[in-house]
N, C-alpha and C positions, 0 to 999 in steps of 0.2 A: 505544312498546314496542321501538324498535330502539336500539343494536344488540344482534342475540339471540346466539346460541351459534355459528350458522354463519358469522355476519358477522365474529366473533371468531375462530373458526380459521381464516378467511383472512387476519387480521391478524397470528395466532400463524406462520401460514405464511408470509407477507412477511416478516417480522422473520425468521426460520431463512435464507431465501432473502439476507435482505440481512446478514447474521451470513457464511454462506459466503462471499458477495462480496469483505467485509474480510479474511477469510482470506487471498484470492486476492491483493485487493490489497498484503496486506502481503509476500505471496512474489514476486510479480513485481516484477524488479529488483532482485534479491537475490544475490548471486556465488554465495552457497551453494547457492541451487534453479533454477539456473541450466538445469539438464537439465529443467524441470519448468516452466518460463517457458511454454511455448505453451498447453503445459495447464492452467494457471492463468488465462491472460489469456481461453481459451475459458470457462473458470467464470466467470469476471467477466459476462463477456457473457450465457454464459446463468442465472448468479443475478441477474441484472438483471433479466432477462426475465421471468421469476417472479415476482421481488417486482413488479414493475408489474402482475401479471395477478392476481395475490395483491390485492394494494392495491385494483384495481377491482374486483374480487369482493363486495370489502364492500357496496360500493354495490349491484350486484347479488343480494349476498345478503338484504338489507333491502331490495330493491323487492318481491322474492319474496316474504317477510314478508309484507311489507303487501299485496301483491294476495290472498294469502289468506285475509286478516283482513276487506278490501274483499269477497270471495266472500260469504264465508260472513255476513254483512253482508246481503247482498242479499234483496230481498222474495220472498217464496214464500207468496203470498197465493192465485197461480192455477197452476192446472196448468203453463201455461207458463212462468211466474217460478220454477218450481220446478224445472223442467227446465234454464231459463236457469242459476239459481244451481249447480244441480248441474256440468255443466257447464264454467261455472266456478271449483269449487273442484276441480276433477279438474283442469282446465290447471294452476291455482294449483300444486295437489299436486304435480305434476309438476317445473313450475319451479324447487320448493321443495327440490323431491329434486337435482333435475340442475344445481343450482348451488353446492349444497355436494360431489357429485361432483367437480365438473371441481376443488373445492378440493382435496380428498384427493389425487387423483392429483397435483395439482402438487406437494402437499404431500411425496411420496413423490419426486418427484424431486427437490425441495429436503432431501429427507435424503440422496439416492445426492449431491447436490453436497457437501454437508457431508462424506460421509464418506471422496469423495476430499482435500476439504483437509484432514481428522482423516488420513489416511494420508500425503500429499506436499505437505502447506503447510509454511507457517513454523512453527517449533513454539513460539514464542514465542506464537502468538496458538490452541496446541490446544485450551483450551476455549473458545474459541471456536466453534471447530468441533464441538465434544460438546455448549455451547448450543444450535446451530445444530439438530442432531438432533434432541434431545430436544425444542424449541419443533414442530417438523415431528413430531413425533412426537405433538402435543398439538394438531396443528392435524390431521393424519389423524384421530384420535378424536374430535375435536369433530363435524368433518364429518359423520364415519361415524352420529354420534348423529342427526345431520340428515336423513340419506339415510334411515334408517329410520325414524324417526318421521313423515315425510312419505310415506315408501311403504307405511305400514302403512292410511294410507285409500285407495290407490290402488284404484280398479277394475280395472283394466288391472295380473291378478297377474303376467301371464307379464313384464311391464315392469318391474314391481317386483322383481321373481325375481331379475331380470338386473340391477339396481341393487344387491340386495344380496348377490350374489354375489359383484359385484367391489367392493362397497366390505370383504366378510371378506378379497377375496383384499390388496388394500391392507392392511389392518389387518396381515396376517400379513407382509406385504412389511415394511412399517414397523416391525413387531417386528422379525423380525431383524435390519433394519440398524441401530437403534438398540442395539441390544448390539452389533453388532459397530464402532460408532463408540464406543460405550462404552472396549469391550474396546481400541480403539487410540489411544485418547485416553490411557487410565490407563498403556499399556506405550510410546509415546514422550513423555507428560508426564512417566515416571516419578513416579508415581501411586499403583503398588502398594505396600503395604506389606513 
């Protein structure tokens, strides 16, 4: 049953984070972005960093998976196996939730890297950078679909509250930067019609 939906938009989020990267790399060393070199070689570094944390997420995001599937699995024949199982699908739940989190959030910085190389990269490689967004923009959504449907069996509302608070406040982060990678993608692609 893996990989599901969360293990995917960490993969959707890897791929933006490592889209930025090539951005970076293709400006640095460039005469022309020359003014824009250190800032580029700091993306490299941290779209690297991302897509490696992205990349292991899947793993994590499908052990979460399956410990929840192993939960709820569990015998509840006695009072105590019932308590046990409970228990355990509430840690499950949780993991389930806080692991497609930390995806979103990186996923949200792998679009603010996108949309400085959509602004001061090469422009030879701009959609790239508008890929980059839009994949980070499909890996936030994926998530956010993760984090709530995992926090909607949560016991524990005030914890879930606060999951899903910040994964709408993400959500609406990631909208507008993805128009506004949109918007500068199309006006130095020359794009518009």
């Amino acid at each position: 049953p893996v990989p599901g939906g969360g293990a995917v938009a960490a993969l959707a989020g890897a791929l933006a984070a490592a889209l930025a990267a090539m951005v970076g790399r293709l400006t640095v060393g460039k005469r022309k972005y020359a003014e824009v070199e250190t800032d580029m070689q700091a993306l490299v570094v941290e779209a690297e960093r991302l897509r490696q944390a992205l990349t292991a997420r899947i793993a994590e995001d499908n052990a979460a998976f399956e410990a929840v599937m192993a939960a709820y699995r569990l015998s509840k024949r006695t009072e105590e196996e019932k308590a046990a199982r409970r228990a355990a699908i509430q840690a499950g739940l949780a993991r389930a939730a806080e692991v497609p989190l930390a995806t979103a959030q990186d996923a949200v910085a792998a679009l603010e890297l996108a949309r400085t190389a959509a602004q001061v990269g090469n422009v030879n490689a701009i959609t790239d950078a508008g890929t980059a967004a839009w994949l980070a923009r499909a890996a936030v959504a994926g998530a956010a679909l993760n984090v709530r449907i995992n926090g909607v069996g949560l016991d524990d509302r005030a914890r879930a509250g606060s999951w899903l608070a910040e994964v709408a406040e993400l959500e609406r982060r990631a909208e507008a930067l993805v128009a506004e990678v949109q918007a500068i993608v199309e006006e130095r692609g020359g794009l518009r019609p």
